[in-house]
C-alpha positions as CSV (number, residue, x, y, z in Angstrom):
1,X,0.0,0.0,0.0
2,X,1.3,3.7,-1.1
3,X,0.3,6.5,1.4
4,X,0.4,10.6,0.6
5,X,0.9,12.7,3.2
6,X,-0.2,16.6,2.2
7,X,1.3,19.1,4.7
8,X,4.4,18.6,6.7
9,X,3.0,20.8,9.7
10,X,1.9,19.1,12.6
11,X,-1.0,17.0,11.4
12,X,1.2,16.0,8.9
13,X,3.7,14.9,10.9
14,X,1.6,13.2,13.5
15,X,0.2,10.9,10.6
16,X,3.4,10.4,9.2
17,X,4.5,9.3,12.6
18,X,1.4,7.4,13.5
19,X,1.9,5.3,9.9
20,X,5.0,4.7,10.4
21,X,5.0,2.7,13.6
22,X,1.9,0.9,12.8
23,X,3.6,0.0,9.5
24,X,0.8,0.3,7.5
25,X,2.2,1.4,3.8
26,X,5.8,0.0,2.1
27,X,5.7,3.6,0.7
28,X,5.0,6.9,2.3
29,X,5.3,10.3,0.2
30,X,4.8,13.6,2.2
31,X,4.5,16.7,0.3
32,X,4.6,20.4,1.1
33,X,4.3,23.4,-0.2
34,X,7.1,25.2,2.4
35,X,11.0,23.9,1.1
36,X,12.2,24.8,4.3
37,X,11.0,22.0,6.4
38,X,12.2,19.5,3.4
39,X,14.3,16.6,4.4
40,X,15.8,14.3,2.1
């Protein structure tokens, strides 16, 4: 299962948190519209 995050704020980061401890996707993509919180 693929997963797409929109929003790297704190929602965002909750459910990115939240997925990947439950391991619920093999892929997660988080996107957002500020570069400065980008991390590679």
């Amino acid at each position: 299962m693929k997963i797409g995050i929109i929003g790297a704020g704190a929602v965002g980061s909750a459910c990115l948190t939240a997925a990947v401890q439950r391991r619920v996707a093999r892929e997660i993509i988080m996107v957002n519209r500020n570069r400065d919180r980008r991390r590679d």
